[in-house]
C-alpha positions, 0 to 999 in steps of 0.5 A: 386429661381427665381421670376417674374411676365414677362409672355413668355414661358417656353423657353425664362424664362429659357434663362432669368434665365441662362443669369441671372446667368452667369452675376451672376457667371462672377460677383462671380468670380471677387469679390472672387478672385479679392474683387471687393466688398470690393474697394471703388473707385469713378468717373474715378477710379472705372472704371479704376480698374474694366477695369484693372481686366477685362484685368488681368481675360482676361489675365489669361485666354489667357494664358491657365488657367482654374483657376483664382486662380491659375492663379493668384498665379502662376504669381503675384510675377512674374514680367516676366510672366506678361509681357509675358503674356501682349505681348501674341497674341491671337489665330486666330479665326478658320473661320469656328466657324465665325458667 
């Protein structure tokens, strides 16, 4: 369910609620797999730790997999794998997909 009271049309309400729940999925992700929720960190540290979990979602992904959690167990008692997938140079971009 979706309230508000913004008048527009019906177009740009449903860009509104899919942009809502694409930040809502990103925000799902990082709690289920990460427990965002559950640290408790203050000032510098929160913004560290969530930056770092940012890289390491980012990471994962580079590297090809389509499950974090997967992704997750297959390299976190790998020391070996981290650091390759740290070295890992991203894909060029295609020109033609350039905006």
């Amino acid at each position: 369910m979706f309230l508000t009271s913004l008048r527009t049309t019906p177009e740009a309400l449903l860009r509104l609620v899919r942009d809502r729940w694409s930040i809502e999925g990103w925000h799902w992700i990082r709690d289920t797999q990460l427990h965002e929720d559950a640290h408790r960190y203050r000032g510098n540290g929160a913004g560290a730790m969530a930056t770092l979990r940012t890289a390491a979602l980012n990471l994962l992904r580079l590297a090809g997999f389509r499950s974090i959690r997967s992704g997750l167990q297959t390299v976190m008692h790998d020391i070996k794998a981290l650091l390759v997938m740290a070295r890992r140079q991203p894909e060029p971009a295609d020109p033609a997909l350039r905006l």
